[in-house]
Gaussian input, Z-matrix of N, CA and C with variables (Angstrom, degrees):
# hf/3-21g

backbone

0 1
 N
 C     1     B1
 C     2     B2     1     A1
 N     3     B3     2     A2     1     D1
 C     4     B4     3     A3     2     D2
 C     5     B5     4     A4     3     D3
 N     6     B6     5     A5     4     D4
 C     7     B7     6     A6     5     D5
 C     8     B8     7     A7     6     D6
 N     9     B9     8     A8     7     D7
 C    10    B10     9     A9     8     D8
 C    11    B11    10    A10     9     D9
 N    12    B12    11    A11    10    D10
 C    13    B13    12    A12    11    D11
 C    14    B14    13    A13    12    D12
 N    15    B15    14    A14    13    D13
 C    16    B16    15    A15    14    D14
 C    17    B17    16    A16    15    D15
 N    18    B18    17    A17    16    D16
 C    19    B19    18    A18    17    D17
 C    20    B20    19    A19    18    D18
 N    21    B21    20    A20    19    D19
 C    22    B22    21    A21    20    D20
 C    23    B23    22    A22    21    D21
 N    24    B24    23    A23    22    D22
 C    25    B25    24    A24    23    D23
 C    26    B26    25    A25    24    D24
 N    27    B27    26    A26    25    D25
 C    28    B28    27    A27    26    D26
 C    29    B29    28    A28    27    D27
 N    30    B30    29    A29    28    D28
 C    31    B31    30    A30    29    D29
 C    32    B32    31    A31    30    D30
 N    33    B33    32    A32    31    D31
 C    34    B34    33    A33    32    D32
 C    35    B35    34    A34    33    D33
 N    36    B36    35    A35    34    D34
 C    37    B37    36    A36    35    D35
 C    38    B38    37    A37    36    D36
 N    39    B39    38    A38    37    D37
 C    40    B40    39    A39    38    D38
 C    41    B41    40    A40    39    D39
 N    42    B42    41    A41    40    D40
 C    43    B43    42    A42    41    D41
 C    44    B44    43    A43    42    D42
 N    45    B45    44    A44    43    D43
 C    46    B46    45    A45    44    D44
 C    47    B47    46    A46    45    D45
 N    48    B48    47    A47    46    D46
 C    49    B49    48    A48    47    D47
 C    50    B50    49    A49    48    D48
 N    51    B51    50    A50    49    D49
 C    52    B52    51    A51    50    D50
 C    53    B53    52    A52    51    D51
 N    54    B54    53    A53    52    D52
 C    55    B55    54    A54    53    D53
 C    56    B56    55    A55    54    D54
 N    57    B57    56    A56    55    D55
 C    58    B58    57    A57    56    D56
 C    59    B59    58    A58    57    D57
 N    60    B60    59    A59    58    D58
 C    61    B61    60    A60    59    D59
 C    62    B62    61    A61    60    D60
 N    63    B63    62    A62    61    D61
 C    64    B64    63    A63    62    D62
 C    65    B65    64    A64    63    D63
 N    66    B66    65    A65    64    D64
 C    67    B67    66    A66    65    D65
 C    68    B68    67    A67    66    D66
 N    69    B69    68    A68    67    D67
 C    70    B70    69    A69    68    D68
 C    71    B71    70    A70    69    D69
 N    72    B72    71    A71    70    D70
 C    73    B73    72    A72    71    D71
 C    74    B74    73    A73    72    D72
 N    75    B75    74    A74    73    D73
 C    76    B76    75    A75    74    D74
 C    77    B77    76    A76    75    D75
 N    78    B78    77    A77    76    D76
 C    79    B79    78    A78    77    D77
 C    80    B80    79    A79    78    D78
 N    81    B81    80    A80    79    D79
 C    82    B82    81    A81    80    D80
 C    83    B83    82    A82    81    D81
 N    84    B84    83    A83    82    D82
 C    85    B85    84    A84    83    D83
 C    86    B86    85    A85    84    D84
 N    87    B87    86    A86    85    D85
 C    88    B88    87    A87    86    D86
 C    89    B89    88    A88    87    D87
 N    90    B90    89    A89    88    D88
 C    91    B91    90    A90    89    D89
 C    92    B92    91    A91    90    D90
 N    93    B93    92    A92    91    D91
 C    94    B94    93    A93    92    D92
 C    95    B95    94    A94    93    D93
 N    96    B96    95    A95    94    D94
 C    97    B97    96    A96    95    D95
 C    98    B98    97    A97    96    D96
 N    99    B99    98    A98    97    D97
 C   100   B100    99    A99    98    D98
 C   101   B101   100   A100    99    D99
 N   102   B102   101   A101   100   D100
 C   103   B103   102   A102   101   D101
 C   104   B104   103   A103   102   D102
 N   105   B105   104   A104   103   D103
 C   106   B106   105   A105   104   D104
 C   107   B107   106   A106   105   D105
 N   108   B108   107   A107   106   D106
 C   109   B109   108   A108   107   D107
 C   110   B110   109   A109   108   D108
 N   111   B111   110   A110   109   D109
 C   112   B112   111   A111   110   D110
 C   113   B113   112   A112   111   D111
 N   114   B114   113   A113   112   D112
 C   115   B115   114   A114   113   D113
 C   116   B116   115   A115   114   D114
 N   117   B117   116   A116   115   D115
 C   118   B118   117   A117   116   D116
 C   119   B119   118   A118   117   D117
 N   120   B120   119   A119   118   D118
 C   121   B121   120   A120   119   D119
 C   122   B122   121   A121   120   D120
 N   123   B123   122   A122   121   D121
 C   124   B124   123   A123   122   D122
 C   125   B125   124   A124   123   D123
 N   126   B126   125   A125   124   D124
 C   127   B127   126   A126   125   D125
 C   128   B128   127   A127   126   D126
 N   129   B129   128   A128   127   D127
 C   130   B130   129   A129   128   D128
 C   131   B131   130   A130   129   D129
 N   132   B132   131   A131   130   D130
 C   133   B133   132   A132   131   D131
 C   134   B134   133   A133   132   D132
 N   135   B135   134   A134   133   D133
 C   136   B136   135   A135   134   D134
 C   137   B137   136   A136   135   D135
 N   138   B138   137   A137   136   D136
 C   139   B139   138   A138   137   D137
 C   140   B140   139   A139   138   D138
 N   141   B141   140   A140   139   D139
 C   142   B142   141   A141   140   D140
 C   143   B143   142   A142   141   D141
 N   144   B144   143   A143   142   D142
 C   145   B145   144   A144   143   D143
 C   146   B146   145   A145   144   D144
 N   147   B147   146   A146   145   D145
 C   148   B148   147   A147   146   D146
 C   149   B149   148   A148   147   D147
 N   150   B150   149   A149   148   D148
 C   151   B151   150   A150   149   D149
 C   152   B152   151   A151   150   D150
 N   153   B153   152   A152   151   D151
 C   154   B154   153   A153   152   D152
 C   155   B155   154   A154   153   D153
 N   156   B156   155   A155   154   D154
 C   157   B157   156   A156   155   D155
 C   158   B158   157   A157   156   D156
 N   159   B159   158   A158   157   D157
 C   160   B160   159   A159   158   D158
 C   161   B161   160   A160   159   D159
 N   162   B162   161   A161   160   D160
 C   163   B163   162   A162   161   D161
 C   164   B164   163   A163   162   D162
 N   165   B165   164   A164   163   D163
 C   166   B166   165   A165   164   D164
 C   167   B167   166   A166   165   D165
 N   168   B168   167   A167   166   D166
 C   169   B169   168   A168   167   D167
 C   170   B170   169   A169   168   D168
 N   171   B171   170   A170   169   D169
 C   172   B172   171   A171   170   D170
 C   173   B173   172   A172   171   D171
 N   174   B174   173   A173   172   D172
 C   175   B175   174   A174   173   D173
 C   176   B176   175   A175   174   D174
 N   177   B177   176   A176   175   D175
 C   178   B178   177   A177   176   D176
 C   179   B179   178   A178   177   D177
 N   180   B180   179   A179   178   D178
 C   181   B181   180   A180   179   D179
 C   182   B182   181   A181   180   D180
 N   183   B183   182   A182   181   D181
 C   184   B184   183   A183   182   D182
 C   185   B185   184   A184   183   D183
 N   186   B186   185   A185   184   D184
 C   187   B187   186   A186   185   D185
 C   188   B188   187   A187   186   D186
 N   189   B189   188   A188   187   D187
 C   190   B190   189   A189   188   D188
 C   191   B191   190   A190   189   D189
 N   192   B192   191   A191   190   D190
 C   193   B193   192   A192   191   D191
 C   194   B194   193   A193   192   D192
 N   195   B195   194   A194   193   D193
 C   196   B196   195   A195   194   D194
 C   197   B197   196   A196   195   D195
 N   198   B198   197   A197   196   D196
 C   199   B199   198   A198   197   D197
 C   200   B200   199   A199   198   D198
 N   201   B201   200   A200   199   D199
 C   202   B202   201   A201   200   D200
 C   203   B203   202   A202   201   D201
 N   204   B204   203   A203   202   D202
 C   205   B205   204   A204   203   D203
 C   206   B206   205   A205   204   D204
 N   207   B207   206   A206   205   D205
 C   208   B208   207   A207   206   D206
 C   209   B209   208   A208   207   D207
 N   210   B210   209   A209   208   D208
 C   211   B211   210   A210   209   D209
 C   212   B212   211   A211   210   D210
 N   213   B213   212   A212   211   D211
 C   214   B214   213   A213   212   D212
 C   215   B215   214   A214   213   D213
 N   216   B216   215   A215   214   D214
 C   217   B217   216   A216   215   D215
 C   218   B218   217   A217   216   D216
 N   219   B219   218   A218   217   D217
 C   220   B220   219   A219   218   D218
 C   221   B221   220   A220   219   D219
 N   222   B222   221   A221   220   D220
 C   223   B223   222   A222   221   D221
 C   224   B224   223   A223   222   D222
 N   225   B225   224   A224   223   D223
 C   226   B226   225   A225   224   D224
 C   227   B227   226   A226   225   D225
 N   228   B228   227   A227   226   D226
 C   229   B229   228   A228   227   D227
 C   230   B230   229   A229   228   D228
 N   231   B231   230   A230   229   D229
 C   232   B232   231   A231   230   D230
 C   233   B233   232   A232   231   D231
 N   234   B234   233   A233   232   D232
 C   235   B235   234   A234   233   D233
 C   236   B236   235   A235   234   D234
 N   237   B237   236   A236   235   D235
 C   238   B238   237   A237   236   D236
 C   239   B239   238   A238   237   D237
 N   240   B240   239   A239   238   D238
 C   241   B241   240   A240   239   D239
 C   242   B242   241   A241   240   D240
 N   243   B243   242   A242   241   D241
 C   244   B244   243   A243   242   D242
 C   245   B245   244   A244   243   D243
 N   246   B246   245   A245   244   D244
 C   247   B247   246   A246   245   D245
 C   248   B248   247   A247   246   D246
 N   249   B249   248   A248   247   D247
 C   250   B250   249   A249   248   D248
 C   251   B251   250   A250   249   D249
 N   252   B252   251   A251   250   D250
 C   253   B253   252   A252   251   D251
 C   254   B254   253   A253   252   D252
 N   255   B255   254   A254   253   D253
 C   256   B256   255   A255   254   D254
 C   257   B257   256   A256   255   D255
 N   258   B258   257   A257   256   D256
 C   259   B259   258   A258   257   D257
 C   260   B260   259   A259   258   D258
 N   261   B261   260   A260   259   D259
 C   262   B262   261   A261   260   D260
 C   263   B263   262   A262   261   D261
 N   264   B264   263   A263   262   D262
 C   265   B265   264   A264   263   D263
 C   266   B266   265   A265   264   D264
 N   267   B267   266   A266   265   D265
 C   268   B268   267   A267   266   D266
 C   269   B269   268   A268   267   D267
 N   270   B270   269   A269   268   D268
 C   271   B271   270   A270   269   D269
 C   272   B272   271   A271   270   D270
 N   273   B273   272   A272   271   D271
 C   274   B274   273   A273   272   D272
 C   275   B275   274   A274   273   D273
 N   276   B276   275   A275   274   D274
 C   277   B277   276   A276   275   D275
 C   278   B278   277   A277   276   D276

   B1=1.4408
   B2=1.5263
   B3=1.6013
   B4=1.5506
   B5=1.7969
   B6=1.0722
   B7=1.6612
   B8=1.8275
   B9=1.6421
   B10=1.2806
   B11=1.2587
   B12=1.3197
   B13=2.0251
   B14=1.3750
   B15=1.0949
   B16=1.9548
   B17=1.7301
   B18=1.8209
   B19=0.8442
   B20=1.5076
   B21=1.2176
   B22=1.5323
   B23=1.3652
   B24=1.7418
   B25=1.3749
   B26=1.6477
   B27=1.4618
   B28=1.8028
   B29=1.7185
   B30=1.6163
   B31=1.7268
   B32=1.1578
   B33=1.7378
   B34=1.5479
   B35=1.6271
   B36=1.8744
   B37=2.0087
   B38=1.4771
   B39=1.1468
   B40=1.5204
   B41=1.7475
   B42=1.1660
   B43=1.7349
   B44=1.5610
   B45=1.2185
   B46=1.8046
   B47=1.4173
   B48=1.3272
   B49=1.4114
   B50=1.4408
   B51=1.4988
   B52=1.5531
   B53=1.6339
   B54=1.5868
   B55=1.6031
   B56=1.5980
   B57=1.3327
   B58=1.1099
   B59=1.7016
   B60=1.6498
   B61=1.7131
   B62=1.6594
   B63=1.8633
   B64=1.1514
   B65=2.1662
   B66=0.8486
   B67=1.6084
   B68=1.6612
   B69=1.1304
   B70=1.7303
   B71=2.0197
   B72=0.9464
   B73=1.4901
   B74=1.5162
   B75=1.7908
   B76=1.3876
   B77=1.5558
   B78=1.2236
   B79=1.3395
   B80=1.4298
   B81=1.5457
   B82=1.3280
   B83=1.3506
   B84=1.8015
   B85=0.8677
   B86=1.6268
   B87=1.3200
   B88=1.4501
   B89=1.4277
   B90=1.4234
   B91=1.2541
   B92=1.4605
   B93=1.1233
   B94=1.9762
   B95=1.0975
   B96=1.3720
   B97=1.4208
   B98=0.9096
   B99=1.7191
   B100=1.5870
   B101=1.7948
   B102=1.7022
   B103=1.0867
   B104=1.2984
   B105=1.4432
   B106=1.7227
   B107=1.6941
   B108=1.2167
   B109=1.3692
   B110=1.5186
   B111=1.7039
   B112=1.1372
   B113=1.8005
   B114=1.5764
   B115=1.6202
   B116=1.5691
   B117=1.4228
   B118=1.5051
   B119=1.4857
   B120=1.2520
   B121=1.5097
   B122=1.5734
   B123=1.3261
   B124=1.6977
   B125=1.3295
   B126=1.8918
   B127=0.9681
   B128=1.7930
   B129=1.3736
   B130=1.2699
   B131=1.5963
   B132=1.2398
   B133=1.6659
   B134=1.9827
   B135=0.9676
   B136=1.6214
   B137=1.5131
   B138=1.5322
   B139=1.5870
   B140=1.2035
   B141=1.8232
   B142=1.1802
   B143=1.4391
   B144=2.0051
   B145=1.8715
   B146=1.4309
   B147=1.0627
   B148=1.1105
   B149=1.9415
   B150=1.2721
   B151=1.5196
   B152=2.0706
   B153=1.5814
   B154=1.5249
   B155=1.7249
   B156=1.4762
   B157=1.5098
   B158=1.2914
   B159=1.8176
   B160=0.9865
   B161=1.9490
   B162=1.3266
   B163=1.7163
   B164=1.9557
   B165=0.6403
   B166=1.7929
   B167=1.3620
   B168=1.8357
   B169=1.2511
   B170=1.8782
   B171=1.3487
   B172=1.4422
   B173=1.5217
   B174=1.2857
   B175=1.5022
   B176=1.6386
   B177=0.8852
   B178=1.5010
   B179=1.8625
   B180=1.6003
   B181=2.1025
   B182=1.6049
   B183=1.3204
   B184=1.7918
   B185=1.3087
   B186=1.4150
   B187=1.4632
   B188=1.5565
   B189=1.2718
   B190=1.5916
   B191=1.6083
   B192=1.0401
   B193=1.8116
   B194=1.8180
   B195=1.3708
   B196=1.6165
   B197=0.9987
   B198=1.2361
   B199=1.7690
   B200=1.5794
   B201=1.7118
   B202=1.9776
   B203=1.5718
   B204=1.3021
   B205=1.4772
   B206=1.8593
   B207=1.4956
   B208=1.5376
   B209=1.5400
   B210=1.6027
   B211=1.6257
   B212=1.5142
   B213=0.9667
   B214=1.8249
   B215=1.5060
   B216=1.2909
   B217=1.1392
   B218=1.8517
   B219=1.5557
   B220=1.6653
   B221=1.5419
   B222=1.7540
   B223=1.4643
   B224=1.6764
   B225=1.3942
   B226=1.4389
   B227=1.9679
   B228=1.5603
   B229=1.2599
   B230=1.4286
   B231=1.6276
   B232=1.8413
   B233=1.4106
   B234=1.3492
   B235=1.4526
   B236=2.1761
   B237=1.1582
   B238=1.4527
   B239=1.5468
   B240=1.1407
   B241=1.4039
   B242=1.6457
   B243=1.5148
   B244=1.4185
   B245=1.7798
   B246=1.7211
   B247=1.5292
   B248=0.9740
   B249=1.4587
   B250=1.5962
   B251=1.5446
   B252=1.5248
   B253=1.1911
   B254=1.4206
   B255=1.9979
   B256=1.3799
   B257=1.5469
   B258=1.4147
   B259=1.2292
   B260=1.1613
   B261=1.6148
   B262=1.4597
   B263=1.6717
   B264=1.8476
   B265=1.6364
   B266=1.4167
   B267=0.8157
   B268=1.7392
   B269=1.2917
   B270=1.3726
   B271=1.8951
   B272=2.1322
   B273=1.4515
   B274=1.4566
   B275=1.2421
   B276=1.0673
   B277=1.3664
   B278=1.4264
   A1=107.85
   A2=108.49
   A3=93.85
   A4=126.73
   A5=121.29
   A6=137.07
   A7=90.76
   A8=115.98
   A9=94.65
   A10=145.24
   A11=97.60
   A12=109.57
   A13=100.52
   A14=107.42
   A15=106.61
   A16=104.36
   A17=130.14
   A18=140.38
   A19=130.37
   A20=113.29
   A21=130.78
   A22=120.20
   A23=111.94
   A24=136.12
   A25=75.25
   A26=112.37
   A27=120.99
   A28=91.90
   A29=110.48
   A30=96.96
   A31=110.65
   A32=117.91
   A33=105.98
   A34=115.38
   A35=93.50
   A36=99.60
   A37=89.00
   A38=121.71
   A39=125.36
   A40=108.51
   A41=121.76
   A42=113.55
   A43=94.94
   A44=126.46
   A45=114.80
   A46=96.53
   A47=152.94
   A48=131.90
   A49=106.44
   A50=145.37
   A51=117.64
   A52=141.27
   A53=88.64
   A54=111.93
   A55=94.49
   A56=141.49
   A57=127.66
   A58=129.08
   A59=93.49
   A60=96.14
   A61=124.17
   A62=92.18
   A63=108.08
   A64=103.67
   A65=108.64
   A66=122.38
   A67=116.22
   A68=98.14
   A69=122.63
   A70=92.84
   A71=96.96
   A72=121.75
   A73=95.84
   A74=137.16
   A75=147.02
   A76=111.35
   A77=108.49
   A78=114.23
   A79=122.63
   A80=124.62
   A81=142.73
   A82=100.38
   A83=128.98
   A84=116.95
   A85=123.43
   A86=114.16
   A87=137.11
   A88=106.33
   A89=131.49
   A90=125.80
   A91=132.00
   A92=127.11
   A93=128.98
   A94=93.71
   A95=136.74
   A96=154.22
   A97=98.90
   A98=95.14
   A99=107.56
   A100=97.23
   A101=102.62
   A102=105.25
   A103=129.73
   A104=96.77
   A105=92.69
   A106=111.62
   A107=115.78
   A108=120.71
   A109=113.29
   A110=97.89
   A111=100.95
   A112=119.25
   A113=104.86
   A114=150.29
   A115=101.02
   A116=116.76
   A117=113.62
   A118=110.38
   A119=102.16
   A120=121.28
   A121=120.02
   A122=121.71
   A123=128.23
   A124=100.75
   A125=127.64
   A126=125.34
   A127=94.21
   A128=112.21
   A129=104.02
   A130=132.12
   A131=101.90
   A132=105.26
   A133=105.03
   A134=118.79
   A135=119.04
   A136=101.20
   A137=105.84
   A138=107.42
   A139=119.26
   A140=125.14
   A141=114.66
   A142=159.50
   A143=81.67
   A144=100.48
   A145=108.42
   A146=121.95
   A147=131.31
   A148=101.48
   A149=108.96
   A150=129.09
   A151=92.49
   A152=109.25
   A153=86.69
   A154=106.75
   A155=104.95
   A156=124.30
   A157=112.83
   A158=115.30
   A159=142.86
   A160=107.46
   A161=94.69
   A162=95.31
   A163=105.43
   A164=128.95
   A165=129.38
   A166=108.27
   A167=106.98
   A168=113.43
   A169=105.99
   A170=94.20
   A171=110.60
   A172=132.48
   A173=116.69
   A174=116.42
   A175=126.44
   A176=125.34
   A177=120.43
   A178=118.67
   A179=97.72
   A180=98.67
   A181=89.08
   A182=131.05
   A183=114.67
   A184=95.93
   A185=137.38
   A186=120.67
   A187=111.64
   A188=115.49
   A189=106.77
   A190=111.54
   A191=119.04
   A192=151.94
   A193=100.15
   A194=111.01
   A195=126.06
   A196=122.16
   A197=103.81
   A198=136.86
   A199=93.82
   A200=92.61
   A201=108.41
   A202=84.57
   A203=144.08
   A204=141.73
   A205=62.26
   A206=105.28
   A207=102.10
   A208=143.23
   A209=81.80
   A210=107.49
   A211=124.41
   A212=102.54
   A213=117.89
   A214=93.87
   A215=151.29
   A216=167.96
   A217=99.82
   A218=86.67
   A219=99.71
   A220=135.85
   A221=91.48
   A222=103.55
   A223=118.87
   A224=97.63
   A225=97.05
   A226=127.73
   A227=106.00
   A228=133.66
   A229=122.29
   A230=109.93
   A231=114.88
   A232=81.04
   A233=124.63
   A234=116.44
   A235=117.14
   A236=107.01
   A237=85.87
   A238=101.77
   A239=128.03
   A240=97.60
   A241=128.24
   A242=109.65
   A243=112.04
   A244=125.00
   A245=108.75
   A246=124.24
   A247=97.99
   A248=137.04
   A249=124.25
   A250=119.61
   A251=121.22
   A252=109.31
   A253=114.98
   A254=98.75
   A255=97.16
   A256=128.92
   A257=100.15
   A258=115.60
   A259=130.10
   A260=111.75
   A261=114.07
   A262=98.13
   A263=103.68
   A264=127.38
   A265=128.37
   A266=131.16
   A267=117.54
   A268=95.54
   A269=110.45
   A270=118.69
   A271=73.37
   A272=116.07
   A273=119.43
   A274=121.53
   A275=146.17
   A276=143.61
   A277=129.51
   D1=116.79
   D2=171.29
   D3=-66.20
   D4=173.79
   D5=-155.33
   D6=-78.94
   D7=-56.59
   D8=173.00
   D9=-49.98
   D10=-37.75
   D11=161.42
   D12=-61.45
   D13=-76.59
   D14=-155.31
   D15=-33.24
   D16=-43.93
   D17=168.37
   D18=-47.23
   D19=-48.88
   D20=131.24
   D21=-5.77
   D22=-72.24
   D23=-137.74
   D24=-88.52
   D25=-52.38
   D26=-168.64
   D27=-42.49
   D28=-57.13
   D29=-155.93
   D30=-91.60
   D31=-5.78
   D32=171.99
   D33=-53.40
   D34=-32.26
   D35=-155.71
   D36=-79.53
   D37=-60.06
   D38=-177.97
   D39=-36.82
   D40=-55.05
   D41=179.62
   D42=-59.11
   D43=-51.09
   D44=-151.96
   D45=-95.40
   D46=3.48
   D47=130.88
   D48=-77.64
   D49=-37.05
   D50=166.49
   D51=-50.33
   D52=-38.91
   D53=167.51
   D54=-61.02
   D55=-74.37
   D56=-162.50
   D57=-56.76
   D58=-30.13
   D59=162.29
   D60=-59.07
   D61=-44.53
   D62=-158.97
   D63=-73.77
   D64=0.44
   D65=-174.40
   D66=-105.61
   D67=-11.96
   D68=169.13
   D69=-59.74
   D70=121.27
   D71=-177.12
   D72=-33.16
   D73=124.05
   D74=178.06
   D75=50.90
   D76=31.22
   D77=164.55
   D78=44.02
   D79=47.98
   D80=-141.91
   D81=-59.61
   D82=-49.18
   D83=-175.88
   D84=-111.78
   D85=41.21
   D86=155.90
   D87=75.98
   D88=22.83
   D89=174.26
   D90=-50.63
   D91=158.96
   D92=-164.73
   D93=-159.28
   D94=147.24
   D95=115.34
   D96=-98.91
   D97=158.31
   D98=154.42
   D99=-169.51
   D100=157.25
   D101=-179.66
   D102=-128.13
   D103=113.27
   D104=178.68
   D105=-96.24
   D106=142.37
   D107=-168.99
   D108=39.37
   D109=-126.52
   D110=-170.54
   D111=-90.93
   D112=2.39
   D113=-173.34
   D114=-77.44
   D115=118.51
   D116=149.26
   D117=-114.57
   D118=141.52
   D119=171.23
   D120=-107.75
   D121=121.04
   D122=-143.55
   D123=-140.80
   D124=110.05
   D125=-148.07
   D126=-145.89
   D127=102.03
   D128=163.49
   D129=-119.67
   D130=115.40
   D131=-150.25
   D132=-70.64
   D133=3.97
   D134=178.12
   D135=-86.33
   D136=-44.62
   D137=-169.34
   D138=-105.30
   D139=85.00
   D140=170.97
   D141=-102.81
   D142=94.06
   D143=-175.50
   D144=-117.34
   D145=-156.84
   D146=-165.62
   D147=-105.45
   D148=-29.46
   D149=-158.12
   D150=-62.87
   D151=-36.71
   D152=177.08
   D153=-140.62
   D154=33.33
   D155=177.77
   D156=-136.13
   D157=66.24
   D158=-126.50
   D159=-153.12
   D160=123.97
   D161=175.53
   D162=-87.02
   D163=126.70
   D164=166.68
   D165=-113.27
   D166=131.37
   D167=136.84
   D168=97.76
   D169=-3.84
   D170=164.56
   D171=-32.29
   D172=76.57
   D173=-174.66
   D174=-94.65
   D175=168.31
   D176=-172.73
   D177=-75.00
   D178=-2.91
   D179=166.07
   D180=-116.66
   D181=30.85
   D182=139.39
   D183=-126.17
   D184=19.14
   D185=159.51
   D186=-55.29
   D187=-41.06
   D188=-171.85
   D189=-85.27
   D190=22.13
   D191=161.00
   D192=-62.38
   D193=-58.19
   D194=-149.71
   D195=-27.57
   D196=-40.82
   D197=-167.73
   D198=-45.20
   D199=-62.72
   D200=-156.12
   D201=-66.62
   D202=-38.67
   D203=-100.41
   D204=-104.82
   D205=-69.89
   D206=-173.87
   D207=-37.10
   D208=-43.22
   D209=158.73
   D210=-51.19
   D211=-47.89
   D212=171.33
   D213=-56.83
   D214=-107.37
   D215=-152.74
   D216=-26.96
   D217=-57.47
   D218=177.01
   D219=-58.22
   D220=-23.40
   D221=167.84
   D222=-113.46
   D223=-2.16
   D224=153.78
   D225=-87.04
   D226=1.82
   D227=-164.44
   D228=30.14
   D229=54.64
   D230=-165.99
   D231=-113.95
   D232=-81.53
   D233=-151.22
   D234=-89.50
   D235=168.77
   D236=179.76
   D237=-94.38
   D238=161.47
   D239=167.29
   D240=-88.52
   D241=1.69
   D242=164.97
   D243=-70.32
   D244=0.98
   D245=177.22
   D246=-123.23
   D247=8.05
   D248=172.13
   D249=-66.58
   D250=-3.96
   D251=-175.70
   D252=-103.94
   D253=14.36
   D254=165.35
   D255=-91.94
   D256=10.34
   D257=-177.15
   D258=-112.85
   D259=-11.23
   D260=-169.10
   D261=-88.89
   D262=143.79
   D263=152.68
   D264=-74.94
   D265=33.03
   D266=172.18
   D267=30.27
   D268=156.41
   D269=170.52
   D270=-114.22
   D271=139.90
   D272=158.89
   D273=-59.67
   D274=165.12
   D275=159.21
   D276=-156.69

């Protein structure tokens, strides 16, 4: 299986178990997606690791995204954005 699929396969499962937490009646444990380009940004404010507060899929035509990507994080108030680059995945290519 090439790296772009498998990566894929990583953020399909990752959105549809967050969506399903995040749909749990008042959103108990503060979940967010959102998508810029081809980039999801996955922010759950109960659990703070890296395992689902996590950039995916980050390619070099949503680098000029960052701005919002940061913004998101910043107005979700989980990550700082001076540690955001401990979180980002490369998409392979």
């Amino acid at each position: 299986m090439n790296e772009k699929l498998w990566e894929q396969i990583e953020m399909d499962t990752l959105t549809s178990r967050l969506l399903a937490i995040g749909n749990l009646q008042n959103n108990p444990m503060g979940v967010s997606i959102q998508s810029f380009g081809q980039t999801m940004a996955y922010t759950v404010k109960s659990i703070p690791g890296p395992a689902f507060n996590v950039i995916r899929g980050l390619c070099g035509e949503d680098e000029l995204l960052l701005d919002e990507i940061i913004d998101f994080y910043e107005k979700n108030i989980f990550l700082l954005a001076s540690k955001l680059h401990r979180v980002i995945i490369p998409n392979h290519y």
